[in-house]
NUMI-827549 format. One record per residue (C-alpha): chain; x, y, z; residue in one letter. Coordinates in steps of 0.05 Angstrom, whole numbers, padded with zeros to 5 digits. Layout:
BEGIN
+---+--------+--------+--------+---+
: c :   east :  north :     up : r :
+---+--------+--------+--------+---+
: A :      X :      Y :      Z : a :
...
+---+--------+--------+--------+---+
//
This chain:
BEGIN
+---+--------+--------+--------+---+
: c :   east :  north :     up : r :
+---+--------+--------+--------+---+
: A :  00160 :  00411 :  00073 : x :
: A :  00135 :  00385 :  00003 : x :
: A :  00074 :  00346 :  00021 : x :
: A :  00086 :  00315 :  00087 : x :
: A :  00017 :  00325 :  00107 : x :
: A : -00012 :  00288 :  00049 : x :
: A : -00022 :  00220 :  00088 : x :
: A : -00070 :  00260 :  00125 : x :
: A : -00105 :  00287 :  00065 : x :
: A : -00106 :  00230 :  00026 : x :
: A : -00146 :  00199 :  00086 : x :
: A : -00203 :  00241 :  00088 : x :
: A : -00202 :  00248 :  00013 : x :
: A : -00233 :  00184 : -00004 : x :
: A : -00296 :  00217 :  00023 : x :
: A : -00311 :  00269 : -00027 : x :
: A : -00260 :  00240 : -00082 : x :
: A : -00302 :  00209 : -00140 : x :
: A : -00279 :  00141 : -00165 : x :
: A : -00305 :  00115 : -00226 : x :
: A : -00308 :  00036 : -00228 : x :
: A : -00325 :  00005 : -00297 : x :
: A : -00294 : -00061 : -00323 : x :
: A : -00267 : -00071 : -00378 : x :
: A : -00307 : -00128 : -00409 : x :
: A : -00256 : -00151 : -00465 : x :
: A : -00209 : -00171 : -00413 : x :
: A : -00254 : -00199 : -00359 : x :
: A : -00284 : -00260 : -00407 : x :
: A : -00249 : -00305 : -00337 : x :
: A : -00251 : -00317 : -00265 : x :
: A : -00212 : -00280 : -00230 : x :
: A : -00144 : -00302 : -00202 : x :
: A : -00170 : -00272 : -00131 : x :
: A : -00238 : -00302 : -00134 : x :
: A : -00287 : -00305 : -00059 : x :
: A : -00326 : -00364 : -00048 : x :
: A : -00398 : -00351 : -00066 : x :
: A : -00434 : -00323 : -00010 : x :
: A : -00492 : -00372 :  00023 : x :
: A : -00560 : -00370 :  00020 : x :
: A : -00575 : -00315 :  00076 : x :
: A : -00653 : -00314 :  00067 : x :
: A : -00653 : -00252 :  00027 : x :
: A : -00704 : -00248 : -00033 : x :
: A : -00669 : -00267 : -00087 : x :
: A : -00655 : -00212 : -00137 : x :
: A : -00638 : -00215 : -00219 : x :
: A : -00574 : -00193 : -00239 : x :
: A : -00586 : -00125 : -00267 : x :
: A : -00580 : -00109 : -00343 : x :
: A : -00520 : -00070 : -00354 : x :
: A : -00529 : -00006 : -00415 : x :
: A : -00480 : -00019 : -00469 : x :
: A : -00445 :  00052 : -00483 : x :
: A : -00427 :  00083 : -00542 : x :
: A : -00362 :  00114 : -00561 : x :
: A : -00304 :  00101 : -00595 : x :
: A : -00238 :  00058 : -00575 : x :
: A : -00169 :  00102 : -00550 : x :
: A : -00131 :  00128 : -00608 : x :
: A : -00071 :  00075 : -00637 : x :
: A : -00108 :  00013 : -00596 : x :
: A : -00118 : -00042 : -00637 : x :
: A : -00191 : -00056 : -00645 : x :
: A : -00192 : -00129 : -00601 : x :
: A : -00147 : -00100 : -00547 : x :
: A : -00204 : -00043 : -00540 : x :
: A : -00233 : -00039 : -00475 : x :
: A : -00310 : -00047 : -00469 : x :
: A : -00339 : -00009 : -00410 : x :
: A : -00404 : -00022 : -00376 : x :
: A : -00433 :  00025 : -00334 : x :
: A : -00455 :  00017 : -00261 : x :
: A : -00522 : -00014 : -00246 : x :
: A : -00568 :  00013 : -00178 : x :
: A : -00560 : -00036 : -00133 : x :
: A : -00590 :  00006 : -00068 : x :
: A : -00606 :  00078 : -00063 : x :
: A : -00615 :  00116 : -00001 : x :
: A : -00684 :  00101 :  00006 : x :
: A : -00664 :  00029 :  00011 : x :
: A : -00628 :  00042 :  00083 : x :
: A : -00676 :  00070 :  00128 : x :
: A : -00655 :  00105 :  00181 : x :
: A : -00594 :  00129 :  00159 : x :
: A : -00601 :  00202 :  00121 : x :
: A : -00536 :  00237 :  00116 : x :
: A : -00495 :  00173 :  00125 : x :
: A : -00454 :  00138 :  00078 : x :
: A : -00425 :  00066 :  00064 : x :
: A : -00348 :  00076 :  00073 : x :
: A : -00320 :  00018 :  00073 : x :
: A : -00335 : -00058 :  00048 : x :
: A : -00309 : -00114 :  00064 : x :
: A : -00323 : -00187 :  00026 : x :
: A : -00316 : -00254 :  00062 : x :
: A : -00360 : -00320 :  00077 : x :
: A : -00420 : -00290 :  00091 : x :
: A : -00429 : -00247 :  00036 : x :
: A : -00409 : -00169 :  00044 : x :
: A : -00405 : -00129 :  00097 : x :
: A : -00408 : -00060 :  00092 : x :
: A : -00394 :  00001 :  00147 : x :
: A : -00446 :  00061 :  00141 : x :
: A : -00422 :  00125 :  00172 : x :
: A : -00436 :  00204 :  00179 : x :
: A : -00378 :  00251 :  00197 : x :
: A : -00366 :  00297 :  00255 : x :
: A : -00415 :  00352 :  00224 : x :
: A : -00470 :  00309 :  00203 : x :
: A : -00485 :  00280 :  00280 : x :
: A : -00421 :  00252 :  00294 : x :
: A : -00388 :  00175 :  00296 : x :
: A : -00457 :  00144 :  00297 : x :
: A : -00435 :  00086 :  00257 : x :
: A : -00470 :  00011 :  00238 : x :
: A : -00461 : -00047 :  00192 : x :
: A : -00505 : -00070 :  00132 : x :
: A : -00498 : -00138 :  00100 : x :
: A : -00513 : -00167 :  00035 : x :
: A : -00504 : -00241 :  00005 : x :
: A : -00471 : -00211 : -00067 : x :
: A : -00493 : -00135 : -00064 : x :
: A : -00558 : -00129 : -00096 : x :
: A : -00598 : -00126 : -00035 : x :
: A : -00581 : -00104 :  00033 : x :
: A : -00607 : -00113 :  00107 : x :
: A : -00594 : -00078 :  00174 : x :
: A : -00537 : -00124 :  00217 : x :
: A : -00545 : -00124 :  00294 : x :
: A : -00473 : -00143 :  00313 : x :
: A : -00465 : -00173 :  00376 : x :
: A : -00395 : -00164 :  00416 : x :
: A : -00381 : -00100 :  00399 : x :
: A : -00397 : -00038 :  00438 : x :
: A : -00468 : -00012 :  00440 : x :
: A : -00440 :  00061 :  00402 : x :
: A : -00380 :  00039 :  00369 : x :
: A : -00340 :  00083 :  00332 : x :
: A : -00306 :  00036 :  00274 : x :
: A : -00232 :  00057 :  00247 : x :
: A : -00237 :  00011 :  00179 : x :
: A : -00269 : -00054 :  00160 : x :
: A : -00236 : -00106 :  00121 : x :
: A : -00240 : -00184 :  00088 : x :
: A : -00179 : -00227 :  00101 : x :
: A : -00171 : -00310 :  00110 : x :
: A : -00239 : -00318 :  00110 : x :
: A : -00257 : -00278 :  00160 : x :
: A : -00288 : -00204 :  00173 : x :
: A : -00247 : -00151 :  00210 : x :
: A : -00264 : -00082 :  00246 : x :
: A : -00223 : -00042 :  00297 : x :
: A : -00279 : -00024 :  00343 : x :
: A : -00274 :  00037 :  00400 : x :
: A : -00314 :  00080 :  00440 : x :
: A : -00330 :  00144 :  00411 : x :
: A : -00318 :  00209 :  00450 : x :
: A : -00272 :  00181 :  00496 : x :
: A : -00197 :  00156 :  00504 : x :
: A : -00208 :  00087 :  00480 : x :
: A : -00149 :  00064 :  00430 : x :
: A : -00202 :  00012 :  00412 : x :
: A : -00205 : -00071 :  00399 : x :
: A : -00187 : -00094 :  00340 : x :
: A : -00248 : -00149 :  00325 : x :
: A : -00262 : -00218 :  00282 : x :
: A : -00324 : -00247 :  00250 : x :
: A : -00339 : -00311 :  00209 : x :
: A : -00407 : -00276 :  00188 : x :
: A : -00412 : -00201 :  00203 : x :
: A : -00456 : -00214 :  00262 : x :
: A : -00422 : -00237 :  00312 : x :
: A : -00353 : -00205 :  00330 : x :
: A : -00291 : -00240 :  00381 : x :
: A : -00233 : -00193 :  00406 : x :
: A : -00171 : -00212 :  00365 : x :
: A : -00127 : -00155 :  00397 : x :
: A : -00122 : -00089 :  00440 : x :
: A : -00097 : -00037 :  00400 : x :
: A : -00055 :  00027 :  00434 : x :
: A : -00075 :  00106 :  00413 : x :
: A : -00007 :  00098 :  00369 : x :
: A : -00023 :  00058 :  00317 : x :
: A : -00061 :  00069 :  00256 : x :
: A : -00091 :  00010 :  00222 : x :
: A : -00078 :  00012 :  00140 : x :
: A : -00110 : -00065 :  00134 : x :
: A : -00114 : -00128 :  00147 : x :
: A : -00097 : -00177 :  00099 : x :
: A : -00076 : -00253 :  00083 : x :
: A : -00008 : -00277 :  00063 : x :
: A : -00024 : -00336 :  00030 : x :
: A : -00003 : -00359 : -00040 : x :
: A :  00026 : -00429 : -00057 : x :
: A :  00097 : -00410 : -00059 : x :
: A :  00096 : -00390 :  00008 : x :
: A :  00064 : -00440 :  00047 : x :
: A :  00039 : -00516 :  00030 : x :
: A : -00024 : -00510 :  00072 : x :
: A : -00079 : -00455 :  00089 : x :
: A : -00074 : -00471 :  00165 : x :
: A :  00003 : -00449 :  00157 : x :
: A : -00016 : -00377 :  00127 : x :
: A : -00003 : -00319 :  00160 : x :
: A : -00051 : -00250 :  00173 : x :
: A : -00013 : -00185 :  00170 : x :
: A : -00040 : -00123 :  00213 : x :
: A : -00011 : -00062 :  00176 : x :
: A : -00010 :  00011 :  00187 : x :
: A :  00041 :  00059 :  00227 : x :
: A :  00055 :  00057 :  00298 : x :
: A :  00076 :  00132 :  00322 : x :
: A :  00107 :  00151 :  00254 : x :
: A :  00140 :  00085 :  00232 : x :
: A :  00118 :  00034 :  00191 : x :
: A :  00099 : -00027 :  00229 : x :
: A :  00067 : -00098 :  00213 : x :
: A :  00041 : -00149 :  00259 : x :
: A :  00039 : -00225 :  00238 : x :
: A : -00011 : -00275 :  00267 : x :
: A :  00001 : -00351 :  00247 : x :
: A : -00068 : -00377 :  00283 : x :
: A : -00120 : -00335 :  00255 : x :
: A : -00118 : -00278 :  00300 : x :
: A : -00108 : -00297 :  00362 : x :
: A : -00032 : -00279 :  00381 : x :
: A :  00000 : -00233 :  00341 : x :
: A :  00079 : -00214 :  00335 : x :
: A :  00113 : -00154 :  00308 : x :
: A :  00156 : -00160 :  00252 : x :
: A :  00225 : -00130 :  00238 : x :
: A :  00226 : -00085 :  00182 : x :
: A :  00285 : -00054 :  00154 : x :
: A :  00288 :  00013 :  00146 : x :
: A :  00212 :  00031 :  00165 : x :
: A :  00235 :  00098 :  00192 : x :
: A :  00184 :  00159 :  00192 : x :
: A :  00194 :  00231 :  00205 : x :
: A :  00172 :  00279 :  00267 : x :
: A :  00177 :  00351 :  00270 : x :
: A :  00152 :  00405 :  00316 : x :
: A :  00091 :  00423 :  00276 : x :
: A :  00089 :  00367 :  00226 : x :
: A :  00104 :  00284 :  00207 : x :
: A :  00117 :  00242 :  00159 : x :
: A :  00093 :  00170 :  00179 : x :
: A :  00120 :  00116 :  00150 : x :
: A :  00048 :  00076 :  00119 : x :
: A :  00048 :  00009 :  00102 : x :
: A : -00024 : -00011 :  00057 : x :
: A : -00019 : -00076 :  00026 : x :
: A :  00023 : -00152 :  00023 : x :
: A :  00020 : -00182 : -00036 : x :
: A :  00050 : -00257 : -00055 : x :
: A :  00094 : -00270 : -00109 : x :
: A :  00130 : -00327 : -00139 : x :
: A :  00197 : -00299 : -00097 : x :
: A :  00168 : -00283 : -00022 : x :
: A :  00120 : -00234 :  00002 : x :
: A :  00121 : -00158 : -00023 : x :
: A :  00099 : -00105 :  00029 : x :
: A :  00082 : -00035 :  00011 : x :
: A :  00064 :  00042 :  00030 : x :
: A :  00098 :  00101 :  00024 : x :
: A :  00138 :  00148 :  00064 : x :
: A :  00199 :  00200 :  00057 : x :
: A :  00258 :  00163 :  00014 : x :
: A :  00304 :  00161 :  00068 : x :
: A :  00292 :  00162 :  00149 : x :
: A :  00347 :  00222 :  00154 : x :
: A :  00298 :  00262 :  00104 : x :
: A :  00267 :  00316 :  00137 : x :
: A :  00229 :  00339 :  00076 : x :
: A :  00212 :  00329 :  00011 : x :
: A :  00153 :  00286 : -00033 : x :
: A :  00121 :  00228 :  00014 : x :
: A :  00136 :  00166 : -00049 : x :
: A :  00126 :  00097 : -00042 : x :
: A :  00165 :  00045 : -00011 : x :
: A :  00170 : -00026 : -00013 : x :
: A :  00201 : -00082 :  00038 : x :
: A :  00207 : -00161 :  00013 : x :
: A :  00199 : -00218 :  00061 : x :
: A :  00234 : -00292 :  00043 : x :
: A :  00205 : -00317 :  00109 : x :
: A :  00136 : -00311 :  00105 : x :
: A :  00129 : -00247 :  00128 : x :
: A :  00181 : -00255 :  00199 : x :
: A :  00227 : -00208 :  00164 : x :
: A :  00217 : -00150 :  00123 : x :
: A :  00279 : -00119 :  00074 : x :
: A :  00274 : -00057 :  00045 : x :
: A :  00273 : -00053 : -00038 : x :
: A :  00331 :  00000 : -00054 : x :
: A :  00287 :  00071 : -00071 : x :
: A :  00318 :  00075 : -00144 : x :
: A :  00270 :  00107 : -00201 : x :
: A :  00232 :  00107 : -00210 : x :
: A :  00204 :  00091 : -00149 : x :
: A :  00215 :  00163 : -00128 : x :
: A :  00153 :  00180 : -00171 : x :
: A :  00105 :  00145 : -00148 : x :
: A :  00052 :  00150 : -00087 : x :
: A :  00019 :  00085 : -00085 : x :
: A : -00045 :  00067 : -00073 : x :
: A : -00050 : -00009 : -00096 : x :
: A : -00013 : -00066 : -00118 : x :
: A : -00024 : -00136 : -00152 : x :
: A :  00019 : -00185 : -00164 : x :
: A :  00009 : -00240 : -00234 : x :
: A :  00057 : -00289 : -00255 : x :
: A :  00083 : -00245 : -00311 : x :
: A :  00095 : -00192 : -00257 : x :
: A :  00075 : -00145 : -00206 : x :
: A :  00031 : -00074 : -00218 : x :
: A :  00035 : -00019 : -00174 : x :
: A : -00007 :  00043 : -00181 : x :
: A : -00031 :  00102 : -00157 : x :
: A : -00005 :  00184 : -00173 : x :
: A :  00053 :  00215 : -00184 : x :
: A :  00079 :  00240 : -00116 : x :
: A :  00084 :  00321 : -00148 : x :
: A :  00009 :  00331 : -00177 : x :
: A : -00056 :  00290 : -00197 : x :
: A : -00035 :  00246 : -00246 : x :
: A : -00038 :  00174 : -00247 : x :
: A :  00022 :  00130 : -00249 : x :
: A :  00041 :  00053 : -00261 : x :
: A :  00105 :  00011 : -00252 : x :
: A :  00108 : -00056 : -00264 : x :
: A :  00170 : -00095 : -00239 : x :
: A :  00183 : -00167 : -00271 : x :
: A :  00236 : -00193 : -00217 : x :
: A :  00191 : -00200 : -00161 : x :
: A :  00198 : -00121 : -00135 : x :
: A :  00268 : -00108 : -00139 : x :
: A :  00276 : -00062 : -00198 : x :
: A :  00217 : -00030 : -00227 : x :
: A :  00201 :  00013 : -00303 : x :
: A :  00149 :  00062 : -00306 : x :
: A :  00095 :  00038 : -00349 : x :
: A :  00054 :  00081 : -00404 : x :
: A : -00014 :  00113 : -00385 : x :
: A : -00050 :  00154 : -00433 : x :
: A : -00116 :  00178 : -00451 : x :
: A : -00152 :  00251 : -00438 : x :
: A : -00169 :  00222 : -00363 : x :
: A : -00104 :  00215 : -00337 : x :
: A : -00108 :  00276 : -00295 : x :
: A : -00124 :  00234 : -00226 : x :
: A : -00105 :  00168 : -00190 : x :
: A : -00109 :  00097 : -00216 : x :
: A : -00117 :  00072 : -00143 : x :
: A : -00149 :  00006 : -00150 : x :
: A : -00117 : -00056 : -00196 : x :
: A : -00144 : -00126 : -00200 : x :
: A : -00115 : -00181 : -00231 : x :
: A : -00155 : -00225 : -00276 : x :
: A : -00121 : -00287 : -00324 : x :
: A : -00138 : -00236 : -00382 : x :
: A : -00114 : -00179 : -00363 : x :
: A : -00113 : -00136 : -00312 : x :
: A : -00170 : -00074 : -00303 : x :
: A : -00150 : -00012 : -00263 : x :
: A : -00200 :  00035 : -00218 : x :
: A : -00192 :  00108 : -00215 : x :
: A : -00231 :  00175 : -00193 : x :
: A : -00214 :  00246 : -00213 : x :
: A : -00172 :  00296 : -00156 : x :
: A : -00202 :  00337 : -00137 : x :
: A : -00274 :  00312 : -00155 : x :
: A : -00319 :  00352 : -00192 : x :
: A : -00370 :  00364 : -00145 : x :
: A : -00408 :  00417 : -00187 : x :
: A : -00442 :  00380 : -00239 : x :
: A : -00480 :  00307 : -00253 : x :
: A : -00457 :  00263 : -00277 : x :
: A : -00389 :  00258 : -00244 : x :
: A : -00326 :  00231 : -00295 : x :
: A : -00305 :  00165 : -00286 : x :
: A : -00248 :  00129 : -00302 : x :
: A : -00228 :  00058 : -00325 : x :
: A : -00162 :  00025 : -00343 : x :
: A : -00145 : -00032 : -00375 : x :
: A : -00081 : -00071 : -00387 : x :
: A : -00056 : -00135 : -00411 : x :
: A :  00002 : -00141 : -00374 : x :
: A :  00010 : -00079 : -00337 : x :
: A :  00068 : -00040 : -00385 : x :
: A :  00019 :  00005 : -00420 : x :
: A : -00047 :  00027 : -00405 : x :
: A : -00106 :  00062 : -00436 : x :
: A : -00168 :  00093 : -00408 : x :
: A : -00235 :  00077 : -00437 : x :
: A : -00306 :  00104 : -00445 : x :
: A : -00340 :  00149 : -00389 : x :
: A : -00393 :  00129 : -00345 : x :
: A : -00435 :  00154 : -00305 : x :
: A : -00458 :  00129 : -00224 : x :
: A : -00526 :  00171 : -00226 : x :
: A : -00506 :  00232 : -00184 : x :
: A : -00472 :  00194 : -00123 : x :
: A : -00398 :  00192 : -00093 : x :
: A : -00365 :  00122 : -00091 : x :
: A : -00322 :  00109 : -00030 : x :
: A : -00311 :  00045 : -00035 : x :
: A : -00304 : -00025 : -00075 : x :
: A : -00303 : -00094 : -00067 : x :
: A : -00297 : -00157 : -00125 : x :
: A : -00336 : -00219 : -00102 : x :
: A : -00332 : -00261 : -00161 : x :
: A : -00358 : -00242 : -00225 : x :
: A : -00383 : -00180 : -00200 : x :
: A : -00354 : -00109 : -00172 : x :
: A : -00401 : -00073 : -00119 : x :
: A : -00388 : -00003 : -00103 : x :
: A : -00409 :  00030 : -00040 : x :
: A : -00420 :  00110 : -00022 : x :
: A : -00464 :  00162 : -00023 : x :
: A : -00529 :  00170 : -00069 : x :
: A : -00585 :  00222 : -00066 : x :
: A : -00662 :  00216 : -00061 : x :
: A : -00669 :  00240 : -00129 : x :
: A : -00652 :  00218 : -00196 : x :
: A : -00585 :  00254 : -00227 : x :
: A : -00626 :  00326 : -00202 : x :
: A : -00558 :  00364 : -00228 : x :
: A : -00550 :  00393 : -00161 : x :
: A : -00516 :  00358 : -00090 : x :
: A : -00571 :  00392 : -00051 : x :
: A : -00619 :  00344 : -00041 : x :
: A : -00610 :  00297 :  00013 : x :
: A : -00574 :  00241 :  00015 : x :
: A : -00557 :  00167 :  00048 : x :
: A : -00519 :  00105 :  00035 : x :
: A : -00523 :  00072 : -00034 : x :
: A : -00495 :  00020 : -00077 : x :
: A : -00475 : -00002 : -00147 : x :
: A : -00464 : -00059 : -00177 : x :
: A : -00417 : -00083 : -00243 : x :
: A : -00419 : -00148 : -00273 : x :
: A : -00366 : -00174 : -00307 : x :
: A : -00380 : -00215 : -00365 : x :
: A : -00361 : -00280 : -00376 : x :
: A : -00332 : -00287 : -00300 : x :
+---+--------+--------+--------+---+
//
C-alpha cells in the first residue's frame, strides 16, 4: 500500500521532527508581501530586540557571492522556566493576528494527557498566561490558526465523544462559536482568501475551513466572517478506504493568484487508486472559492508531497518532499497552477523537507527540518533556503536552536518566532533533562 498511512505519520511527526528556521538576510532587506499589522500595546514590559550572532562559513559552491544567503541564528526569546506551570508541555502551534500571537501549549497522551492552554505575546519576546473565556473549562484544542484578522481554535471536550466547536477571537481572550464540527472531519486550517484580483473590498473576502471529511477532501467557505458557512464543490476530491487502511484526500492551504484561487493537499493521483505514493494535488477556483477544479496530476506533480505553498507575481512555489524518501522538493508553476517544472535544490542538507516558504519582494526564504530528527546529539541541524524566484534553490549555513525542538512558526512582520520545546539547561548534550514550552525569535533585517 506504498505509504497510505503517511497522513497519519506526518501528523504526529511535527512533534519530534526538528525544523531549522534561519532567514536569509540578503534577500529579506523588505517588508514582506504578507505583512500583520503590528500588534498593540498589551501592557507587557517592553523588551529590546535581541542581538542576533553573525555566523561564519562559507557561501554554497557555484553561487555568486551577492546572491549568497546570510543566515542568522535564532535568538532565546522564552525558555521553559519562562512558563510556569507547564513542565513537560510544549507550544504546538501559533497563530498571529490583531492582538499579537497566540500560541497553544500542550503535553501528549503519556505526559498527563490533553491538558492544554494558551499563552499570548504582543511580537514574541515576552509571553503571559491567557485565561480564555468561552471555551470549555478542560478543552482539548485540535489546531490554532490566524486568518482575516481574527484567531481560530477548534475546541472539544477531552475524554469524551465531543466532535468539538470550532471557535473565533478578535484578541485570544475571548472566544464566540463560529461552527459545530461532526467526529468526521479533520481540520487542516483556516485561512483567508483575499487578494485584490479576487475581490474589490475586504468585507467581500471569503474564509476557507479546510481539511478532510471521512476520507475526502472538503472545504467550507464563509463570506461574513464566520458566521454561516457553505460547502464547496470540489472536483475530483475523492479519497480512498480499505478494510485495514485510508487514504484521505487532505486539503492544507488557499493561496491567491493573479488567475483565481489555488487550493492544495495531497492524496492518491486518482480516486479509483487503491494504492500507491500519497502526492499532492491541486484544485483552482475562478469564483472565489464556490467552485473548486481539479489541476490535471501531470509531472511532475506525481513527485511531490506538499507541505506549503506561496504564490508571487512572477509565480507560484510549492514545497515540501519527494513522495518516495526524505528529500526535499520544489515546483514552481508560472501560469497560475496549471503546469508545473521541478525546480533545483542542492546543498549537503537536502536530505529532509523544505516545508515552510514565505514570500518576500526580494526573494523568497524556505524553512526546513531534517527526517527523521537527530535526536541524539546538541545541537540539532538546521536548514535554510533561499530563492530568488523559486527555480533553483540553495541551502545555507547551519544553526543552531540551543538544544530544543521547534514545532512551530509564525512571521509577524520583520520578525519570525518559533515555538516548541526547550530544556532547563543550557545545550547539556543530552534530552534528559526536563523540559517545557519555549520560544525563539529571528529578525529579519531591513524588514
Amino acid at each position: 500500500m506504498g505509504r497510505l498511512s503517511d497522513s497519519s505519520r506526518r501528523g504526529s511527526g511535527r512533534a519530534v521532527a526538528v525544523w531549522a528556521l534561519l532567514g536569509a538576510i540578503s534577500l529579506l532587506g523588505c517588508t514582506p508581501v504578507t505583512q500583520s499589522t503590528a500588534p498593540p500595546d498589551t501592557g507587557l514590559p517592553a523588551a529590546a530586540p535581541p542581538t542576533l550572532p553573525t555566523p561564519t562559513g562559507s557561501a554554497p559552491t557555484g553561487s555568486p557571492p551577492s546572491a549568497s544567503p546570510q543566515a542568522a541564528s535564532f535568538t532565546w526569546s522564552a525558555r521553559p522556566t519562562d512558563f510556569p506551570g507547564e513542565d513537560g508541555a510544549s507550544l504546538t502551534n501559533v497563530a498571529a493576528g490583531p492582538a499579537g500571537i497566540v500560541a497553544l501549549s500542550a503535553r501528549g497522551p503519556d505526559e498527563g494527557g490533553p491538558m492544554m492552554s494558551l499563552w499570548g505575546s504582543a511580537a514574541g519576546l515576552t509571553w503571559h498566561a491567557i485565561k480564555p473565556t468561552g471555551l470549555p473549562d478542560r478543552a482539548y484544542i485540535g489546531g490554532l490558526w490566524g486568518a482575516a484578522g481574527l484567531y481560530w481554535l477548534r475546541g472539544a471536550l477531552p475524554d469524551s465523544d465531543d466532535p468539538g466547536i470550532l471557535y473565533r477571537s478578535s484578541d485570544g481572550v475571548t472566544w464566540r462559536e463560529s461552527r459545530q464540527m461532526t467526529s468526521a472531519v479533520h481540520i487542516w486550517a483556516v485561512v483567508d482568501g483575499c487578494a485584490a484580483s479576487i475581490t474589490s473590498s475586504r468585507a467581500a473576502c471569503p474564509i476557507f475551513l479546510l481539511g478532510s471529511k471521512d476520507v475526502n477532501g472538503a472545504i467550507w467557505r464563509s463570506m461574513d466572517g464566520g458566521d454561516t458557512w457553505a460547502k464547496a464543490t470540489i472536483d475530483d476530491a475523492t479519497g480512498w478506504r480499505g478494510a485495514q487502511d485510508a487514504a484521505p484526500v487532505e486539503i492544507r492551504g488557499v493561496v491567491a493568484t493573479s488567475g483565481g484561487l489555488l487550493a492544495f493537499g495531497n492524496g492518491l493521483a486518482k480516486a479509483t487508486d487503491t494504492g500507491g505514493y500519497l502526492q499532492a494535488r491541486f484544485w483552482r477556483s475562478s469564483d472565489a472559492g464556490v467552485t473548486w477544479s481539479r489541476v490535471p496530476n501531470a509531472a511532475p506533480l506525481g513527485e511531490l508531497y506538499v507541505e506549503s505553498v506561496v504564490a508571487r507575481p512572477d509565480g507560484i512555489v510549492a514545497a515540501g518532499r519527494s513522495v518516495e524518501e526524505s528529500i526535499a522538493v520544489a515546483l514552481r508553476s508560472t501560469d497560475g497552477g496549471q503546469t508545473w517544472s521541478r525546480s533545483t535544490t542542492s546543498g549537503a542538507r537536502a536530505d529532509g523537507i523544505l516545508s515552510r516558504v514565505f514570500g518576500t519582494s526580494g526573494g523568497l526564504v524556505g524553512l526546513g527540518y531534517a527526517d527523521p530528527a537527530a535526536v541524539d546529539t546538541f545541537p540539532v541541524a538546521e536548514h535554510v533556503w533561499s530563492s530568488e524566484e523559486g527555480s533553483s534553490w540553495r541551502t545555507g549555513p547551519a544553526g543552531d536552536l540551543e538544544g530544543g525542538i521547534v514545532e512551530d512558526a509564525v512571521q509577524l512582520g520583520g520578525r519570525i518566532v518559533a515555538v516548541g520545546r526547550g530544556w532547563t539547561t543550557d545545550a547539556t548534550g543530552t534530552w534528559e533533562a526536563p523540559f517545557g514550552p519555549a520560544a525563539w525569535v529571528l529578525e529579519l533585517e531591513g524588514s
